[in-house]
N, C-alpha and C positions, 0 to 999 in steps of 0.2 A: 562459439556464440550461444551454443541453445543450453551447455551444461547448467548453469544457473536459473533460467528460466523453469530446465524441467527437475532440480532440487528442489525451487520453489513450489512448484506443483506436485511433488511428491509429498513435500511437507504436507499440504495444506490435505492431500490426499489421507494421510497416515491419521492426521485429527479427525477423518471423517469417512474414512471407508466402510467403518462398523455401524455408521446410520445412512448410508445415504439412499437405501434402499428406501429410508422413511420419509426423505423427503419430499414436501408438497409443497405447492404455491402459497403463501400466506397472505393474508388479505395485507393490503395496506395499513400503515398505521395511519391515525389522523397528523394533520399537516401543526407544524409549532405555530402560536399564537404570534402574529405580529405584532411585534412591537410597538407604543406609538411615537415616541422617541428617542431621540440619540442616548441619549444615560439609559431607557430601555435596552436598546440593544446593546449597550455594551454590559450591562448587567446579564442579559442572557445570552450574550455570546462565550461570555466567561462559565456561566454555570453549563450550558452547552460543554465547551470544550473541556471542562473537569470531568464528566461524564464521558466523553469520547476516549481521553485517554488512560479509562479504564478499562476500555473493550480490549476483550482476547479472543481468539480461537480459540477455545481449547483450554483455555487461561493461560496458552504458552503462547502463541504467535499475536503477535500485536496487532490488534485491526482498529489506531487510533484515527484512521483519516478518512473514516467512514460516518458517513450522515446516514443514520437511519434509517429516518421517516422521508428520506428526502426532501428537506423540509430545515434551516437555518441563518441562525443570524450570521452577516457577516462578519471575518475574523479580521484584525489589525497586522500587522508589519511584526510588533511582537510577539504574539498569539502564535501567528505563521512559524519564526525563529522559533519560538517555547516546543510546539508542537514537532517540527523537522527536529528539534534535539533532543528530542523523548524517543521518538522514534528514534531515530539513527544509534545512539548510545543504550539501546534496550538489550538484555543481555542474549536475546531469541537475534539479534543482528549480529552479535559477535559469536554466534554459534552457528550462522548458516555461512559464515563467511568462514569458518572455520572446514564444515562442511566440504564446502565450494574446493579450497584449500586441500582436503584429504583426497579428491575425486581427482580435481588437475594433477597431484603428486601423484597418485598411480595409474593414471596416462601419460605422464612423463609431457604436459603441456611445458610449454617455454622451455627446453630441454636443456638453454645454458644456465638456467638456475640452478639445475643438478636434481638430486632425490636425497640430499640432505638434509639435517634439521635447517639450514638455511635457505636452502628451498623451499621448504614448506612455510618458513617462516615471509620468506619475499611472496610466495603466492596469498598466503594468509592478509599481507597487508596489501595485494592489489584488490584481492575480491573486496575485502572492506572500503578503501579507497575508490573501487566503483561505485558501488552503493552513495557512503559516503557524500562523495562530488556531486553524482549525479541529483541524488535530493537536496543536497545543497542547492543546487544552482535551479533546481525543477518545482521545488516545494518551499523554496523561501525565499533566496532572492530574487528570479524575477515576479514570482508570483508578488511578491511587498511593491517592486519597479512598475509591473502591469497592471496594477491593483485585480487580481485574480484570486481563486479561493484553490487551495490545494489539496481538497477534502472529495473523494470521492461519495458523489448523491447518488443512492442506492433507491432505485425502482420500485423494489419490493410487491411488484406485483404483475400480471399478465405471462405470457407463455416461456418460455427456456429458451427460444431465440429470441424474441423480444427483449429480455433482458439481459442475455448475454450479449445483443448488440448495443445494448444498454454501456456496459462493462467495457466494452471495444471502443468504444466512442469516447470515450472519458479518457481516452490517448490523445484526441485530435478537439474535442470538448470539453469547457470548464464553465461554471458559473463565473462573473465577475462578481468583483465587491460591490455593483449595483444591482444585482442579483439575477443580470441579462445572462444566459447562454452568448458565449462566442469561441472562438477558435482558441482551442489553449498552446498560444505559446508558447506559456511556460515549461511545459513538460518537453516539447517539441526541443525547442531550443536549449532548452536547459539539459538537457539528455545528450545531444548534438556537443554542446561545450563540455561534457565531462568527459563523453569518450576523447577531445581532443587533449586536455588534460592528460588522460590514462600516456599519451606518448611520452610525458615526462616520468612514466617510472615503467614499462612495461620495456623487454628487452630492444635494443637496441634493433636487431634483425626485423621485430614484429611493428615496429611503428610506421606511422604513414595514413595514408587514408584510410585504406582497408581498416587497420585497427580503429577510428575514429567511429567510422559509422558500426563496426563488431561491437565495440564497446557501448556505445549509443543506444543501439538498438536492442544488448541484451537487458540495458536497464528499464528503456520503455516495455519489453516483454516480460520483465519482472512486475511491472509496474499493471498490463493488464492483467496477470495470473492473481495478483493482489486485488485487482476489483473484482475479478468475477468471485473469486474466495467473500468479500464482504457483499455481493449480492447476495448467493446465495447459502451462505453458514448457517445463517439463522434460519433459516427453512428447516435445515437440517436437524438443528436445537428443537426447534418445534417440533416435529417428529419425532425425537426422541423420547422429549416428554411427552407426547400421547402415546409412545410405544411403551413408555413405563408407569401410565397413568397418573404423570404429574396432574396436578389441577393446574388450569390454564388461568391469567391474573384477571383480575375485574378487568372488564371492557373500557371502561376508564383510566387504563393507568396501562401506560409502554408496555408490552413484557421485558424480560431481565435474559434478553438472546446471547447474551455478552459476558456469562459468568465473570465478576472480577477477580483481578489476579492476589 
């Protein structure tokens, strides 16, 4: 269960181990202008979300489902689909699922697959078909079903637990598309239904409940290792650049946390 969660964390480690010494708390950014109506928001929900899915870690790891300033308009049923299929098909997702794939073939995980290239290759497409499923069904349809946002709202400011309970909570907490906090289904349920999925292609021995909720809950635990990464990266950005005396951007204007890819 935990192999993928702690890939994911090593990733996000490997992009950041050489600054994190630098990291500090960054002041909040200002909050986005509301809209004051409907063709507003959908005008800057669009320009919004063309700038989100150019955010990288690193300019390798995708960080498209993060809200910045904490702070947007809400997205559509298509937006949601556009966005879960930039993610999901990004080439940093068929390379950790490859990863995942390399690590379970030299544990000899699901042992009747073998340590063949067919093995590798059946591990290769469950790790992707976890991910996969589970954003499918956690970050697009029901969040389009529950009118929900699938976008993790990044704090960007006060202490390291505060914000990493920040980061925690965004498992069990989403914005809706009326911009109220409530309990996120979506992720919940959605995560729940791919692990039950996963029974239809993971070995025959391994299915049942047990795999349901292992599969489930390694995707929700990918999923908080992914927000606390987009709390706090840009901290880390930021430290860099005053460790290497970048100029810092006019106080009116975002900084650029997010190098594009």
């Amino acid at each position: 269960m935990t192999n993928r969660i702690l890939l994911a964390f090593a990733a996000i480690l490997l992009a950041t181990s050489a600054t994190a010494r630098a990291q500090q708390t960054a002041p909040p950014l200002p909050p986005t202008p509301t809209p004051q109506n409907q063709d507003d928001k959908k005008t800057q929900a669009e320009r919004e979300l063309q700038q989100e899915e150019q955010q990288r870690m690193a300019g390798i790891i995708p960080a498209f489902r993060v809200v910045l300033n904490g702070s947007a308009a809400p997205i559509n049923s298509r937006q949601k689909f556009e966005l879960f299929t930039k993610d999901a098909f990004d080439p940093f997702s068929f390379a950790a699922a490859g990863a995942d794939a390399v690590w379970e073939q030299y544990r000899n995980d699901y042992p009747t697959w073998g340590t063949q290239a067919d093995g590798f290759g059946k591990r290769f497409a469950a790790a992707f078909g976890d991910e996969l499923d589970g954003n499918l069904w956690a970050r697009a349809i029901l969040p389009s079903v529950l009118h929900q946002d699938p976008r993790y709202y990044r704090l960007g400011h006060g202490g390291f637990f505060k914000r990493t309970g920040n980061a925690i909570a965004a498992i069990a907490r989403c914005k809706g598309d009326n911009g109220q906090w409530q309990p996120n289904y979506s992720v919940v349920s959605g995560d729940l239904i791919a692990g039950a999925v996963a029974n239809a292609y993971y070995p025959a021995s391994e299915r049942g409940i047990s795999l349901t909720f292992k599969r489930g809950f390694t995707v929700v635990g990918v999923g908080a290792v992914s927000n606390f990464a987009g709390e706090f990266y840009p901290d880390v950005v930021s430290g860099l650049k005053r460790m290497f005396g970048h100029k810092e951007p006019k106080p009116d204007l975002p900084p650029s946390l997010w190098p594009p890819h």
